[in-house]
C-alpha positions as a Markdown table, in Angstrom:
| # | Residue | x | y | z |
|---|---|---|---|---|
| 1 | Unk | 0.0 | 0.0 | 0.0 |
| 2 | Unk | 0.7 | 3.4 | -0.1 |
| 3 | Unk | 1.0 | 5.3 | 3.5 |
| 4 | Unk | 1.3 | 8.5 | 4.7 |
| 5 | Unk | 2.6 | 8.7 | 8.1 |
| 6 | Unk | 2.7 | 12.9 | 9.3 |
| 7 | Unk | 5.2 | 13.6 | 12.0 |
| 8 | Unk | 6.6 | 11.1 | 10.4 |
| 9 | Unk | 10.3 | 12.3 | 11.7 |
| 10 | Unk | 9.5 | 11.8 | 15.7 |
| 11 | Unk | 10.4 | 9.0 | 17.8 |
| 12 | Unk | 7.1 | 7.1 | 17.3 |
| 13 | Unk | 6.6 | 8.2 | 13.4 |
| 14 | Unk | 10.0 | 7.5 | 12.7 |
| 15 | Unk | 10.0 | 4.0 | 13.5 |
| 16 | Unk | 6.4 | 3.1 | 12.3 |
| 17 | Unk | 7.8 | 4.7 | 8.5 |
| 18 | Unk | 10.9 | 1.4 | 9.4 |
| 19 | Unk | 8.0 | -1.0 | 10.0 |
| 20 | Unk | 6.1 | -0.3 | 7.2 |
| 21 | Unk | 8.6 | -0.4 | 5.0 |
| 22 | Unk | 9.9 | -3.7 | 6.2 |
| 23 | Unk | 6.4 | -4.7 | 5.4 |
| 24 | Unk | 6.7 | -3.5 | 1.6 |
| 25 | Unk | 5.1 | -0.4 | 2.0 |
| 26 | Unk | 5.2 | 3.0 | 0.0 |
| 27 | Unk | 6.1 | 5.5 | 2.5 |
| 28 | Unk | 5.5 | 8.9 | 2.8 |
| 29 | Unk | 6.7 | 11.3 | 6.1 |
| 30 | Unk | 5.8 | 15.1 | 6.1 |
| 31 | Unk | 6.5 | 16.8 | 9.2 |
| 32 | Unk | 7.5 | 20.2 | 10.4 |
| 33 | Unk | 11.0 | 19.1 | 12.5 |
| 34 | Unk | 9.4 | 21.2 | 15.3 |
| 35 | Unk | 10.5 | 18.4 | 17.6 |
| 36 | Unk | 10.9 | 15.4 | 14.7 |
| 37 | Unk | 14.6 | 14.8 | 13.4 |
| 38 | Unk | 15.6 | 14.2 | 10.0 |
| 39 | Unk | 18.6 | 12.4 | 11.3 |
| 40 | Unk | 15.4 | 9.9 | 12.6 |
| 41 | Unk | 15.1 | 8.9 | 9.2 |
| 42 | Unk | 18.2 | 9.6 | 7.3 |
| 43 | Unk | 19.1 | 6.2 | 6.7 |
| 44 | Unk | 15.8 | 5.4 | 4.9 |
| 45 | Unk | 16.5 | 7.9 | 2.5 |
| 46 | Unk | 17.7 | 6.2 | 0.0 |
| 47 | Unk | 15.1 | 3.4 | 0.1 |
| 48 | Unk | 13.1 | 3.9 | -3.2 |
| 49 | Unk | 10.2 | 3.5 | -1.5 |
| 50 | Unk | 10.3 | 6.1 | 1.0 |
| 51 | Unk | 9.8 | 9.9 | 0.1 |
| 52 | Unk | 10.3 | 12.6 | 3.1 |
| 53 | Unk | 8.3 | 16.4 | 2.8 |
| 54 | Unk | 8.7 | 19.0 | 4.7 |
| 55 | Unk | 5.3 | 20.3 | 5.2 |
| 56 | Unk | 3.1 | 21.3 | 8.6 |
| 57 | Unk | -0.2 | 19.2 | 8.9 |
| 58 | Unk | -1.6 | 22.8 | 10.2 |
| 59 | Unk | -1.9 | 23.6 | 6.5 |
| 60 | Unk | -3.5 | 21.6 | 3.8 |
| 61 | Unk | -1.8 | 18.7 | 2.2 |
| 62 | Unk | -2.6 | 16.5 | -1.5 |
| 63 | Unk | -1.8 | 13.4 | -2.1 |
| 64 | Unk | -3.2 | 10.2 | -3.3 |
| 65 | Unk | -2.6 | 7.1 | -0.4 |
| 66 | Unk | -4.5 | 4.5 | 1.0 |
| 67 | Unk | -3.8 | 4.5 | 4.6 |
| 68 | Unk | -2.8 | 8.2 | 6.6 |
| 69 | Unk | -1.4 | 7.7 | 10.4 |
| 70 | Unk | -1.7 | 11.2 | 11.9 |
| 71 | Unk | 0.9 | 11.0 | 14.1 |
| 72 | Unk | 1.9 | 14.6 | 14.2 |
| 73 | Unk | 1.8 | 16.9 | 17.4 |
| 74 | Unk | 4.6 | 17.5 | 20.0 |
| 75 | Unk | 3.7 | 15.0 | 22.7 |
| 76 | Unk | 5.5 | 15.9 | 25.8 |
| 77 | Unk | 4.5 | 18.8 | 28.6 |
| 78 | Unk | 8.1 | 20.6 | 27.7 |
| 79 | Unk | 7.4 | 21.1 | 24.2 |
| 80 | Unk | 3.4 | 21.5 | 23.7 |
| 81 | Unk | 3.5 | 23.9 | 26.6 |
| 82 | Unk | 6.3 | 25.8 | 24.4 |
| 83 | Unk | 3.4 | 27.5 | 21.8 |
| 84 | Unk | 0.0 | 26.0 | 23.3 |
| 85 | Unk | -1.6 | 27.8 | 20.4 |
| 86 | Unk | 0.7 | 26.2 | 18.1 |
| 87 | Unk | -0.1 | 22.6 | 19.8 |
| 88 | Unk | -4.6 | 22.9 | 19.6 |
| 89 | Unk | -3.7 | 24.2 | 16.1 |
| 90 | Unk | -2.1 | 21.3 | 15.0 |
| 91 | Unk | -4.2 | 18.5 | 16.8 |
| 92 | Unk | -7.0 | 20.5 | 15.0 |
| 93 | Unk | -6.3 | 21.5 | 12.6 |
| 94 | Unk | -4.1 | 18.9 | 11.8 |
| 95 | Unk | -7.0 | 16.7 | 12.2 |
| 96 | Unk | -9.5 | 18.4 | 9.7 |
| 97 | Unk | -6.6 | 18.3 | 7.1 |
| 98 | Unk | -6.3 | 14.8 | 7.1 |
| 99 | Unk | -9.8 | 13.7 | 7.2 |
| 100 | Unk | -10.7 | 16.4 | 4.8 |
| 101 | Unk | -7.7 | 14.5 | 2.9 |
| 102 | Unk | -9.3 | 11.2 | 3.6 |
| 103 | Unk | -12.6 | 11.9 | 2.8 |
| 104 | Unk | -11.7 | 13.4 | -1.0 |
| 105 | Unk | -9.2 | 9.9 | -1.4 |
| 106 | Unk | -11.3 | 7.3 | 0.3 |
| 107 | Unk | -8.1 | 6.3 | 2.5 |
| 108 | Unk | -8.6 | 4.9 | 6.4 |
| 109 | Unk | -6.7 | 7.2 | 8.6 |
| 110 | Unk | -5.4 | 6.1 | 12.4 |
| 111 | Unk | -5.6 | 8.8 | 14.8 |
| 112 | Unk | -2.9 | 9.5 | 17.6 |
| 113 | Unk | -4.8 | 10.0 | 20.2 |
| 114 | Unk | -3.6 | 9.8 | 23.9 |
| 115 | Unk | -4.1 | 8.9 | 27.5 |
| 116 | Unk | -4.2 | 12.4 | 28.6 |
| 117 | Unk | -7.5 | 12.6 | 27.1 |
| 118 | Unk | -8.1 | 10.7 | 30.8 |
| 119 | Unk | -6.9 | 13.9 | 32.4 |
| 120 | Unk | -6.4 | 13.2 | 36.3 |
| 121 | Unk | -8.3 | 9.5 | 36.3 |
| 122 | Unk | -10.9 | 9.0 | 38.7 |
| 123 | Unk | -11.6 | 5.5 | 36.9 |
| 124 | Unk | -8.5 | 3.2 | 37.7 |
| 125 | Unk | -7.4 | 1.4 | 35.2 |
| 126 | Unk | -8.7 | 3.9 | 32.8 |
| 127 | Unk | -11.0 | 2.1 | 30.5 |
| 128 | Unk | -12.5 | 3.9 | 26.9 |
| 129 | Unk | -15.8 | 4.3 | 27.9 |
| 130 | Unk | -14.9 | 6.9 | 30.4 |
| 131 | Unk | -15.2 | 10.2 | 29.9 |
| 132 | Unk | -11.7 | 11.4 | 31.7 |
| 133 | Unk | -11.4 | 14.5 | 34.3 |
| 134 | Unk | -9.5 | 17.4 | 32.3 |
| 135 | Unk | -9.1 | 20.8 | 33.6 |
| 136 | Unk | -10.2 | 22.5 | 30.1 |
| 137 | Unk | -7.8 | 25.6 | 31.0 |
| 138 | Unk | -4.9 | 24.1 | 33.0 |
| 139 | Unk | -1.1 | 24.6 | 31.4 |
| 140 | Unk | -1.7 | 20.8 | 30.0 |
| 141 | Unk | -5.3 | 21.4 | 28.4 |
| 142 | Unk | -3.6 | 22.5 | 24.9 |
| 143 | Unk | -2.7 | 19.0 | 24.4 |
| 144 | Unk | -5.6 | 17.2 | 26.3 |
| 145 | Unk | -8.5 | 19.0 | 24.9 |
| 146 | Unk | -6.6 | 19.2 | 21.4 |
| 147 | Unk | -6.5 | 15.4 | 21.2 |
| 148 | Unk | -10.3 | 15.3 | 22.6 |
| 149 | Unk | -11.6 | 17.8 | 20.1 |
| 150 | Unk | -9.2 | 15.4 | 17.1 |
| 151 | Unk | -11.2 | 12.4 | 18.5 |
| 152 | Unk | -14.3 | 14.2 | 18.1 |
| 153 | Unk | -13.7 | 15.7 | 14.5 |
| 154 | Unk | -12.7 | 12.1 | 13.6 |
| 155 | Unk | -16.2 | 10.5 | 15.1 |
| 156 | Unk | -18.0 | 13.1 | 13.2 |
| 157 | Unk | -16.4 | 13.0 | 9.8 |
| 158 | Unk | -17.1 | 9.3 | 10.1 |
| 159 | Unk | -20.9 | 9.5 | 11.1 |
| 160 | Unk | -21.5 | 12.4 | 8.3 |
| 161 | Unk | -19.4 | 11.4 | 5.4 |
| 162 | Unk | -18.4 | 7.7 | 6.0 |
| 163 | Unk | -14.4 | 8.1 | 6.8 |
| 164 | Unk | -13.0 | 5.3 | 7.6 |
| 165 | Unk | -11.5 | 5.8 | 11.1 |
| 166 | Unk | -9.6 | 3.7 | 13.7 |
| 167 | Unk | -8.4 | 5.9 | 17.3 |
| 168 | Unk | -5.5 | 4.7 | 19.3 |
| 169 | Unk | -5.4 | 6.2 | 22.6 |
| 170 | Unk | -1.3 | 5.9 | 23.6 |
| 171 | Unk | -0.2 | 5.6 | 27.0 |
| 172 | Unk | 3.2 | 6.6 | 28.1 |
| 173 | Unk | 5.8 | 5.3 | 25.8 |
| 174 | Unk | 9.3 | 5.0 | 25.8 |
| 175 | Unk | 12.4 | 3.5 | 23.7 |
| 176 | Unk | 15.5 | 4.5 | 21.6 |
| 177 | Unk | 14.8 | 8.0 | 18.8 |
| 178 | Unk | 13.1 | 9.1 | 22.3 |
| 179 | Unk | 14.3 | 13.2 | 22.1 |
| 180 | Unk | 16.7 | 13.2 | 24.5 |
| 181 | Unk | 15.3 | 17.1 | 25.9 |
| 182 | Unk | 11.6 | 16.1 | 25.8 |
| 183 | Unk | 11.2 | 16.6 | 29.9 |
| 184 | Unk | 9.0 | 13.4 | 30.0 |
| 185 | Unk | 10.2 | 10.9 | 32.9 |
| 186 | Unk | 12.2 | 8.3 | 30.8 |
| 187 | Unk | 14.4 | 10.6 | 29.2 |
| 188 | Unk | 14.8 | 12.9 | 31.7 |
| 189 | Unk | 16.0 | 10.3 | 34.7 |
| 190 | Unk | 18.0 | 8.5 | 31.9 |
| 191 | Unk | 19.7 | 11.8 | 30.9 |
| 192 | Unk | 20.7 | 12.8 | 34.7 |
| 193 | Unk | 22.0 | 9.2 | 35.0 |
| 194 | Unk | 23.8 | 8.7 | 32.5 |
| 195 | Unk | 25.7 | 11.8 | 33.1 |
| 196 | Unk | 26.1 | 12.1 | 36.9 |
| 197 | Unk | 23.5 | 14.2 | 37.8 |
| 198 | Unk | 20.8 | 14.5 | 40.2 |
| 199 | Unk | 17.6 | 12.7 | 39.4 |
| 200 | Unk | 14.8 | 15.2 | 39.8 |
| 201 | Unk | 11.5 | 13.7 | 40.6 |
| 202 | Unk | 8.4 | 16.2 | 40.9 |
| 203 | Unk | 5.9 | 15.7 | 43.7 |
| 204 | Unk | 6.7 | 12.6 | 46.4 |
| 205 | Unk | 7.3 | 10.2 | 43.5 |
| 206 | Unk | 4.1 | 8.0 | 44.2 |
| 207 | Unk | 2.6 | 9.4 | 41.4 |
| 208 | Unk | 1.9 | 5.8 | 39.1 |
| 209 | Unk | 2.3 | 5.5 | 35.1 |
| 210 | Unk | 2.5 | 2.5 | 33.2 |
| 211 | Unk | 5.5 | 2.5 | 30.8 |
| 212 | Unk | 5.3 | 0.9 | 27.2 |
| 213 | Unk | 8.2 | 0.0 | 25.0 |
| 214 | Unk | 7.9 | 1.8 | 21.5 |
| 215 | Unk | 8.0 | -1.8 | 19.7 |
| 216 | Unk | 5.0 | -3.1 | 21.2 |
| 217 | Unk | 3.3 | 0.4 | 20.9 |
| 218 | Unk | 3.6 | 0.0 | 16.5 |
| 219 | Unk | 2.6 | -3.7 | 16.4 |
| 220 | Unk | -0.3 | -2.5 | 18.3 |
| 221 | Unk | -1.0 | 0.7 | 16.0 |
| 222 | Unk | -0.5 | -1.6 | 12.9 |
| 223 | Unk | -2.6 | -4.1 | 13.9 |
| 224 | Unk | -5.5 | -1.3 | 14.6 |
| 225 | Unk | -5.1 | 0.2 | 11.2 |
| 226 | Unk | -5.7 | -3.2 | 9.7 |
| 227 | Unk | -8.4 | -4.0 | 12.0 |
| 228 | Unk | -11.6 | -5.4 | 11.0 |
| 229 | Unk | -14.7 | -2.7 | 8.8 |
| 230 | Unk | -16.5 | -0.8 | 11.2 |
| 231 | Unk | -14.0 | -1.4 | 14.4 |
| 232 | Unk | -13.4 | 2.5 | 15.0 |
| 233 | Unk | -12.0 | 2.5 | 18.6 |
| 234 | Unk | -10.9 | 4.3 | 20.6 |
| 235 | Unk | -8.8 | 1.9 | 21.9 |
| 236 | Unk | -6.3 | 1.7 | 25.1 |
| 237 | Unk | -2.4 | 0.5 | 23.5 |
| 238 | Unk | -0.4 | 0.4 | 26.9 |
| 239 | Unk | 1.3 | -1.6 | 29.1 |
| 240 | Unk | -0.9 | -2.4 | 32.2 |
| 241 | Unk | 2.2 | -2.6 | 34.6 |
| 242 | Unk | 1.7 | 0.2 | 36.9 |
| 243 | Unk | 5.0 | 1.9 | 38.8 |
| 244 | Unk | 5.8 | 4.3 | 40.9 |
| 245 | Unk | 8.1 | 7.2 | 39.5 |
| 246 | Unk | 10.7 | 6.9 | 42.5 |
| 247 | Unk | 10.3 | 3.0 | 41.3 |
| 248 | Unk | 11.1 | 4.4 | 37.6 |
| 249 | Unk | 14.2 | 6.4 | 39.2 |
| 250 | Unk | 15.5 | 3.5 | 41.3 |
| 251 | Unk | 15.4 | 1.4 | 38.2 |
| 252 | Unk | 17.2 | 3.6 | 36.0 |
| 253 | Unk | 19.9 | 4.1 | 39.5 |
| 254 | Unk | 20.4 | 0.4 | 39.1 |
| 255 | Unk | 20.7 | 0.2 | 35.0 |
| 256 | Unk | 23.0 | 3.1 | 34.8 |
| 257 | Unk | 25.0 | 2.0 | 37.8 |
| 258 | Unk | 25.3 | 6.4 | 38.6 |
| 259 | Unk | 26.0 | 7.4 | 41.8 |
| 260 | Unk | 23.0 | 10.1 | 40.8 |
| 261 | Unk | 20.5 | 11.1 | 44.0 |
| 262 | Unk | 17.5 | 11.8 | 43.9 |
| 263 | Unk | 16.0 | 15.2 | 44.4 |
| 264 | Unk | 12.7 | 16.6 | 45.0 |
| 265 | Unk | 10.8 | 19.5 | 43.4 |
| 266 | Unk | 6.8 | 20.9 | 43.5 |
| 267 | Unk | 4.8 | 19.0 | 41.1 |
| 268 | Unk | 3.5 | 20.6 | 38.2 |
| 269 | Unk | -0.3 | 21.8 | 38.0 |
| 270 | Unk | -2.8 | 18.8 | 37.2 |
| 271 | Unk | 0.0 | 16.5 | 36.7 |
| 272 | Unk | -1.9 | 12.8 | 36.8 |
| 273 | Unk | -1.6 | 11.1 | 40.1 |
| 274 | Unk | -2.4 | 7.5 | 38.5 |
| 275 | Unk | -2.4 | 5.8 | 34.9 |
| 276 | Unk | -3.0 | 2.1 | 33.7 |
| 277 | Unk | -4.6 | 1.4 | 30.8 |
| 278 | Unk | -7.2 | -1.5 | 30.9 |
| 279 | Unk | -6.5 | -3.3 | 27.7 |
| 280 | Unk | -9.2 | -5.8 | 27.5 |
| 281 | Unk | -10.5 | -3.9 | 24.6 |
| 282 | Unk | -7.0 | -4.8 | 22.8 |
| 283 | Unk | -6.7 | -8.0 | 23.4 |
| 284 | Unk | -10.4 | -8.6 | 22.2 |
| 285 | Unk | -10.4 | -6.8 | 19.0 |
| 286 | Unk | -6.5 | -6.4 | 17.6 |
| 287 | Unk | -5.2 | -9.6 | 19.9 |
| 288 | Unk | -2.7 | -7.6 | 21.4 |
| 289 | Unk | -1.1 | -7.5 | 24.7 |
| 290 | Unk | 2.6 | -5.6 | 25.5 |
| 291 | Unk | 5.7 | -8.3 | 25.3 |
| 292 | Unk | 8.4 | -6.2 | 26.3 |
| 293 | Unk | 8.5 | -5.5 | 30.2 |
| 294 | Unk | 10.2 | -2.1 | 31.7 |
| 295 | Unk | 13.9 | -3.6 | 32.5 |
| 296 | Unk | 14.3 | -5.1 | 29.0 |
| 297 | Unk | 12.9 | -1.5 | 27.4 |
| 298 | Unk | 15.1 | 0.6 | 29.6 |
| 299 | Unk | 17.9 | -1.3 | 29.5 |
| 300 | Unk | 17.9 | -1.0 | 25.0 |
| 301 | Unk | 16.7 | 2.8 | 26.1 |
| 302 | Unk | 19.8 | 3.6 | 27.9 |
| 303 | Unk | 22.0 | 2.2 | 25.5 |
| 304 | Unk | 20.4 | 4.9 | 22.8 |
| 305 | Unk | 21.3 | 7.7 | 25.0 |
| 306 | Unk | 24.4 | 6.6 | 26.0 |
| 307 | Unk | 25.7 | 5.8 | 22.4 |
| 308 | Unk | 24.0 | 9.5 | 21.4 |
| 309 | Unk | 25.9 | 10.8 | 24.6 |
| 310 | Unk | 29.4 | 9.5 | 23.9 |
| 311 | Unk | 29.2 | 9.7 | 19.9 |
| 312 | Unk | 28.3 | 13.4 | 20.4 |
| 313 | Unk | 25.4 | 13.4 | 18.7 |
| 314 | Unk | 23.2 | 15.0 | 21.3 |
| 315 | Unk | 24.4 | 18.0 | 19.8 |
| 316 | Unk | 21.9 | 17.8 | 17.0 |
| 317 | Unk | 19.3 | 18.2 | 19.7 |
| 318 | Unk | 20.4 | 21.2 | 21.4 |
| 319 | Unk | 17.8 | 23.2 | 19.2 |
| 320 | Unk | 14.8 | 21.6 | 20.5 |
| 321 | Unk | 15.8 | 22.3 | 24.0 |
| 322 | Unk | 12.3 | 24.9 | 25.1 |
């Protein structure tokens, strides 16, 4: 088939525009390089059946594909807190573009929706039937209510022109092409680690989130877009093993073998005190479950950053630092 994969330079994109390829795909990435790297997907550049645009999903895009994953949208609290304008815009807008794109083409189109659209659980696990508890004017809401008004727009294009839709919600994921400066846990306590500093965790650390290795995350998102007519979703792709974040910073201690302490500061406004998907709904429908369990992920994780810290290449990031 023919894909079209936007943000298709970030750490998830990136590596989904890999799989499909392996598959025998025709790829094609646009993305902005807000926080995507083309050094993400340099090496596929001279596969003839890749093609990379530089293009921003805010603004209207033509093509002929069969299959669009709208991946694109900075995803951590440093950077979609950076332009909040900038981040509704482009889950919006973003949105309308591509299923104004798959409505004209007939193409199914996969949404990246999120966890966050949970907000601060009262449910536990979190299950897709409920309705989440987000504050609509907090300092996260740009990316919460973006990627609830996305899942919206992509429920109503279905119902009132027939677009084929499938809606992953992600929870927290992790693995190597993670930006090294994205201020999300994994990369942060990997980053202090792995060069001697002090681990800061915000709040008392009791705080729960359950961590998901990027491979399982794209057999998961593949397996929705080639799920069965009429299966829409929303549907939970996480791993259901729930830790603490001082757990989180105790394993990454151990990994890294740094003598790094741990430090405390205030935690940030409406930061979520619990998340865990329930996956039922996965296992059901795609027959998926998470293979890969947090030592395994963090221990391939920290090699990433430690081969990005030592071969100087974290350099190329220093740009995206907000």
């Amino acid at each position: 088939m023919k894909i079209l994969v936007t943000g298709g330079a970030g750490f998830i994109g990136s590596q989904l525009s890999e799989k499909l390829l392996d598959q025998g795909h025709e790829v094609i990435v646009i993305d902005n390089y807000f926080t995507g790297q083309k050094s993400n997907v340099h090496h596929l550049m001279d596969n003839k059946n890749f093609e990379l645009i530089r293009h921003d999903v805010t603004m209207p895009f033509f093509i002929e594909v069969d299959q669009i994953y709208n991946l694109a949208c900075p995803a951590s609290p440093v950077h979609y807190q950076h332009n909040g304008i900038k981040t509704v815009k482009t889950s919006v807008m973003g949105a309308i573009n591509m299923l104004g794109l798959a409505k004209r083409i007939g193409a199914r189109m996969l949404q990246a929706s999120t966890s966050e659209v949970y907000g601060d659980p009262d449910v536990h696990p979190q299950v897709e039937s409920y309705w989440g508890n987000v504050n609509p004017i907090g300092i996260r809401s740009c990316y919460d209510e973006g990627k609830r008004v996305a899942e919206t727009l992509c429920f109503n294009y279905h119902w009132q022109n027939n677009v084929d839709i499938k809606i992953i919600r992600i929870f927290n994921t992790y693995g190597p092409k993670m930006h090294p400066f994205d201020g999300r846990v994994v990369s942060n306590f990997i980053m202090q680690a792995l060069q001697g500093q002090d681990i800061t965790i915000y709040g008392d650390g009791m705080q729960t989130r359950s961590f998901q290795y990027v491979d399982d995350l794209l057999n998961g998102m593949t397996e929705l877009m080639n799920s069965r007519d009429g299966f829409t979703g929303p549907v939970n792709v996480g791993n259901p093993n729930e830790f603490t974040i001082k757990q989180l910073a105790e394993n990454v201690i151990k990994l890294t073998n740094t003598k790094s302490k741990i430090i405390y500061q205030p935690l940030p406004q409406d930061d979520p005190m619990q998340r865990k998907p329930d996956i039922s709904l996965a296992k059901k429908e795609l027959d998926w479950e998470p293979k890969i369990q947090l030592e395994e992920g963090l221990i391939k994780t920290i090699e990433y950053f430690d081969n990005l810290i030592k071969g100087g290449r974290i350099n190329e990031y220093t740009g995206n630092r907000k």
